[in-house]
N, C-alpha and C positions, 0 to 999 in steps of 0.2 A: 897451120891455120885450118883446112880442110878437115886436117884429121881430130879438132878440138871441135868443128860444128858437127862433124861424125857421133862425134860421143854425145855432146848435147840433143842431137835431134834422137840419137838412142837412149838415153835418160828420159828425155820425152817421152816415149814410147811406153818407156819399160813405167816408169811415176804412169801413164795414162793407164797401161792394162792393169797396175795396180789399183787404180781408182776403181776401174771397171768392175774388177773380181770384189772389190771391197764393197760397192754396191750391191752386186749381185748377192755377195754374202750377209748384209744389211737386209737386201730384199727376199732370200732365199731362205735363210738361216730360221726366222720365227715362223715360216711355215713348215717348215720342217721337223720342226720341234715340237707346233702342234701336233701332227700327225705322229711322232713318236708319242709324246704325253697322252694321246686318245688311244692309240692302239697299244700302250701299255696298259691302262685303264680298263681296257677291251678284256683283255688277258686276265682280268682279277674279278671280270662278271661287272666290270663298270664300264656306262654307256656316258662319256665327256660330249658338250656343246663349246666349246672356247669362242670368244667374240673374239679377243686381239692378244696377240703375246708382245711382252716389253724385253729385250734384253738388256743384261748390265754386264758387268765384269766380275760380281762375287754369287751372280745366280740369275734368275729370268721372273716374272711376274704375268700368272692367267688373270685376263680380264673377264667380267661378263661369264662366268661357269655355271654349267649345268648339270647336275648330276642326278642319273636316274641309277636301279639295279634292278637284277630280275625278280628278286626275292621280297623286296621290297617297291612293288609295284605301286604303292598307295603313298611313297613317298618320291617327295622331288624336294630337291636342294638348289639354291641356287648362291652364289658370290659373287659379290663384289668384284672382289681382287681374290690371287691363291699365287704366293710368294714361295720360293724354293730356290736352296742354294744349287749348284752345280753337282751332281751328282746322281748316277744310274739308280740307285735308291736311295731317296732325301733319307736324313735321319726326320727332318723336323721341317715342318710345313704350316705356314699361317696363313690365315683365312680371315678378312674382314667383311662386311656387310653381307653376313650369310641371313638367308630366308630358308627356312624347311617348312614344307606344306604336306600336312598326315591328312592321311582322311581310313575312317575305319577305328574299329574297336581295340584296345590296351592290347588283348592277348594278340591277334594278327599284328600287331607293327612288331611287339618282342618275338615273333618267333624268327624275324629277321633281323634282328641288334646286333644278336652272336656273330651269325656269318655277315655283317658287313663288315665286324669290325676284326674278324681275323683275316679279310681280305687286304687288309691295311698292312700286315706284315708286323713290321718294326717299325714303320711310321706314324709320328706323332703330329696332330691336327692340334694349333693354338690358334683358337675363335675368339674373336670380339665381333661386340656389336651386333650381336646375333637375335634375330625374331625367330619365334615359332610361330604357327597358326594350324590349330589340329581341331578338326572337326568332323563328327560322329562318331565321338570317343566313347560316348557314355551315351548313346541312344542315339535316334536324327533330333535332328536342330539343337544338338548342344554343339558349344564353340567354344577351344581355349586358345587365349591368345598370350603369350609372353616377351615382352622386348625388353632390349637391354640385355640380353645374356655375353655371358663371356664364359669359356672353360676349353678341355683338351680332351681330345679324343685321340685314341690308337693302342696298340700292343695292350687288346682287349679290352680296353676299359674307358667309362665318358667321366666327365666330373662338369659340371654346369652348375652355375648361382650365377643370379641374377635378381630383379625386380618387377614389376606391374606385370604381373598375374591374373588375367581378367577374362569373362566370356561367360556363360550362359548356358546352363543344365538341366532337364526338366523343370524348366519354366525359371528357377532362380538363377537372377544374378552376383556376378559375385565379381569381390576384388576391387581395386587392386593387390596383390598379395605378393610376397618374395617366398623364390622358390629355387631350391638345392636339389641336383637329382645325381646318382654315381651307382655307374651300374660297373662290376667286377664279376667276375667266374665265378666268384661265391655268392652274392647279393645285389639286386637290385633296389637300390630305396630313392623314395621321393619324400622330400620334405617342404612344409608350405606351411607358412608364418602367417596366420591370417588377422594378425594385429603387429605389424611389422613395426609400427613406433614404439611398440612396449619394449623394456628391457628383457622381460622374460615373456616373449611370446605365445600367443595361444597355438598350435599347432593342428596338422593333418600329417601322417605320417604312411609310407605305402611301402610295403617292404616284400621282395617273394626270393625267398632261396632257391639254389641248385636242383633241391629236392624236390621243388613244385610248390611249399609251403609260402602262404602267402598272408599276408594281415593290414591290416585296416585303422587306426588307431587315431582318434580326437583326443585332445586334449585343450578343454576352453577353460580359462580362465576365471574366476567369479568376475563381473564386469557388465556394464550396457551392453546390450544384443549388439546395437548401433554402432558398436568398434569395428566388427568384423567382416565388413564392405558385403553383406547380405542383402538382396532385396526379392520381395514377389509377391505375389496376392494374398499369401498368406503369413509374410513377413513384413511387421509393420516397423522398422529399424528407428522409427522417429520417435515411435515410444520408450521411453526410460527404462526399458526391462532390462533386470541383473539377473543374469544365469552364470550357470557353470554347468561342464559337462565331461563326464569321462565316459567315452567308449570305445570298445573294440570288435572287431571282427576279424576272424583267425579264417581261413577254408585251406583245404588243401587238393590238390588234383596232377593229373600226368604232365610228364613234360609238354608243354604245349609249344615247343620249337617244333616238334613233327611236322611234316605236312598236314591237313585236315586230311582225314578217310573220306575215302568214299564209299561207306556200305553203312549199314544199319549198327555198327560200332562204334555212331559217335556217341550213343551215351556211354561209352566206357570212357572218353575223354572229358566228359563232363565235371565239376570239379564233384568230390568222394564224400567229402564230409566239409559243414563249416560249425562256428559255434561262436557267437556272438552277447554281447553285455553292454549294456548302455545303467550308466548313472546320470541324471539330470536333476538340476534342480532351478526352481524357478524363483527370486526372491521379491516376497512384498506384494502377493500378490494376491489383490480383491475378493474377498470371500463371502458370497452373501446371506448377510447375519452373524459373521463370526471374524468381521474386519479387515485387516489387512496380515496374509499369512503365508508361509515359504510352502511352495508344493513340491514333493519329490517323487519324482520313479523311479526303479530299481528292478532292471528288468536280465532275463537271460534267454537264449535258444539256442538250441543246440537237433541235430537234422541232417541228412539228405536233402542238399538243394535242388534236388530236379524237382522238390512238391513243397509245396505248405509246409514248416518248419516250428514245432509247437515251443510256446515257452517253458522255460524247465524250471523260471524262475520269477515272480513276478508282484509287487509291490505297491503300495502308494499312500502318499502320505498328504493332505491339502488340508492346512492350519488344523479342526477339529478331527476332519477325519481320514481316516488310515483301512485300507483292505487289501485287496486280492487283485491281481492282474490274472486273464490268462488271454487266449490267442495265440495267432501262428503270423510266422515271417515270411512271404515267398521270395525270394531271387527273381532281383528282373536284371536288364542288358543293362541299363540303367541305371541301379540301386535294387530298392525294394516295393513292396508292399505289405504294411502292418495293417493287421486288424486283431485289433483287441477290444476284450469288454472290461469291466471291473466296477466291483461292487465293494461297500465301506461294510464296515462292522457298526452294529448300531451306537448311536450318540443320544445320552438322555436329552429329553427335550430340555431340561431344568438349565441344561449349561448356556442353553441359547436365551431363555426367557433369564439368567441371571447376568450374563454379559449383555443384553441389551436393557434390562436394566439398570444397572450400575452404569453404562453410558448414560442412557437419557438423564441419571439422577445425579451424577457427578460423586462428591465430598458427600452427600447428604445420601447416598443410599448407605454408605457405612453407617452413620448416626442413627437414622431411622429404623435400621435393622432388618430392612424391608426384602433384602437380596437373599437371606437365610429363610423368611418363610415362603418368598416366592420359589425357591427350589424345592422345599416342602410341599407347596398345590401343583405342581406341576409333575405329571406325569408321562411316561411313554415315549418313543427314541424316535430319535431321524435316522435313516441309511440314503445313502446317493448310491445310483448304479448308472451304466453309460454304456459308450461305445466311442472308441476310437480308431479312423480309419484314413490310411494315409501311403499316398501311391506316389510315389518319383517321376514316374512317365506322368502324370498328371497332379501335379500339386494345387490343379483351381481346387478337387474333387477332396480335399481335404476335408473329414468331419470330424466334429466332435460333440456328443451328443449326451447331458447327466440329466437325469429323471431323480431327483430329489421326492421322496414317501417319507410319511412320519403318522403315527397315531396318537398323538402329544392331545395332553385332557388337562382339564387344570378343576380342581376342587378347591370350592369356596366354603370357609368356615365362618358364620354368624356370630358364632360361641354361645354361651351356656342362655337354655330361658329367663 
């Protein structure tokens, strides 16, 4: 009997220190594990914040994470949750309620894409639910925002799509819009649906190779301006306007992964050459004196963008009359700024005084015969010339300027005494 409460009160003992250790290891174990996961982290040029770690029995779960790098100073990341199985190097790591916060211009965040993502090894990032929020992409006070993403990153490469696409550029706004971006060792492209309910989307497309080459490329749809979630003072989207548009912009320049220099070399990193083309057209649209008519331009430039960049190419067509473009493109952080002038070939006056005739007279200017001798008295041409001028840092500052001349006579004949 003594020797059975022996054991008993030594089971007691031995079940109590287990409890003990079990606890300890309960309570011991998730800090522990942080400190490993941060100071692995540490080791690959990544700085970890962890709020709480969860264990399981097929892997562990970070809460609350924050991720900074050195390279990437202008970005922070934060999650949700970041799940991983058991294992000194996850193969495969998901990530929900992640937020990424850019701040800074396209080329500084890519010179750091490369080296975050070969710090990743062989591990692969499966994101939901993901926000961006980047801002002073494309100037100050522009802001893109994008939620809803979902995609994978690691073993060099991202792949993202998602939806609402939205924020604010040199004064316009824009979006909602759906947007695909994948970047690989040979290409980076951004794709952006800016009429995302159409079957065949009007597009924006962004694409820079290994080489440095990089392009720019719209493609709108013929359709109401009003599809393409545009607004600003000089965008009135509630008017009915049918446009279409193809353009492109090609440049190319040095790797711009490098550090920035510091000496009087940065214009050797400057981009080398670009060469751009824009097709537009506008349909139905108010002509005064000659109805309602399609306007088209048709324009090229080609240049050194560290100046003024001349057209090499240039167009235009507005119902009656058709000329010449010429002007120069500069390169901003931004975009651009165009200024252009252009000037029409002459139009006899006879074509305007017989079209507004035949309107006013309906059926009856054919019978009366009236339209043939009024193109007869009438003499001497009209030209339009202008100015067009139009800046991305400032789109209130938009103009557009036609000075319409004509030396139009008209001869009156009595007939015979």
């Amino acid at each position: 009997m003594a020797r059975r409460r022996r054991l008993v009160v030594v089971a007691a003992v031995v079940l109590g220190l287990v409890a003990v250790a079990a606890a300890l290891v309960l309570v011991a174990a998730p800090r522990l594990l942080r400190d490993k996961v941060i100071a692995a982290a540490r080791e690959r040029g990544v700085s970890l914040t962890i709020g709480d770690v969860a264990i399981a029995l097929d892997g562990f779960t970070l809460r609350d994470v924050g991720v900074t790098t050195a390279d990437l100073r202008d970005v922070q990341i934060a999650a949700r949750s970041i799940t991983a199985p058991w294992s000194a190097t996850p193969k495969d790591v998901t990530a929900a309620g992640v937020v990424v916060s850019l701040r800074g211009p396209f080329a500084a965040i890519r010179r750091g894409e490369d080296g975050a993502l070969g710090r990743g090894g062989d591990t692969a990032i499966h994101v939901s639910d993901a926000r961006v929020v980047w801002v002073d992409a494309m100037g100050p006070r522009s802001r893109f925002e994008a939620s809803g993403l979902a995609g994978d990153a690691g073993r060099g490469e991202i792949h993202v799509t998602g939806g609402a696409l939205q924020g604010e550029a040199g004064g316009v706004r824009f979006g909602p819009w759906r947007v695909r971006h994948d970047h690989t060792a040979k290409e980076t492209r951004t794709r952006i649906e800016l009429d995302a309910d159409e079957h065949d989307p009007s597009t924006l497309v962004v694409t820079r190779d290994a080489a440095g080459a990089s392009a720019l490329e719209a493609h709108v749809h013929k359709g109401p301006v009003g599809r393409l979630g545009l607004a600003s003072p000089t965008i009135d989207a509630g008017r009915d306007v049918v446009a279409e548009v193809e353009a492109r912009v090609a440049w190319t320049s040095p790797d711009d992964r490098a550090p920035p220099p510091t000496s009087g070399a940065a214009a050797a990193r400057a981009p080398e050459r670009a060469d751009g083309s824009l097709v537009a057209t506008v349909h139905a649209l108010p002509v005064p004196g000659a109805g309602m008519n399609d306007a088209k331009v048709d324009v090229a430039f080609s240049g050194d963008p560290a100046g003024p960049m001349p057209l090499t190419r240039g167009a235009f067509v507005v119902g009656p009359f058709e000329g010449d473009v010429s002007g120069t493109v500069a390169a901003r952080a931004a975009g651009a700024k165009i200024d252009l002038a252009f000037k029409s070939r002459p139009v006899p006056c006879a074509r305007f005084a017989a079209e507004q005739a035949a309107a006013a007279l309906g059926p009856l200017a054919a019978l009366a015969g009236s339209v043939p001798a009024l193109e007869r008295a009438v003499s001497g041409n009209v030209t339009v010339a202008g100015t067009i001028v139009v800046d991305t840092d400032d789109p209130a500052a938009t103009r557009v300027a036609a000075r319409p001349s004509n030396d139009c006579g008209i001869s009156i004949s009595l007939g015979s005494p």
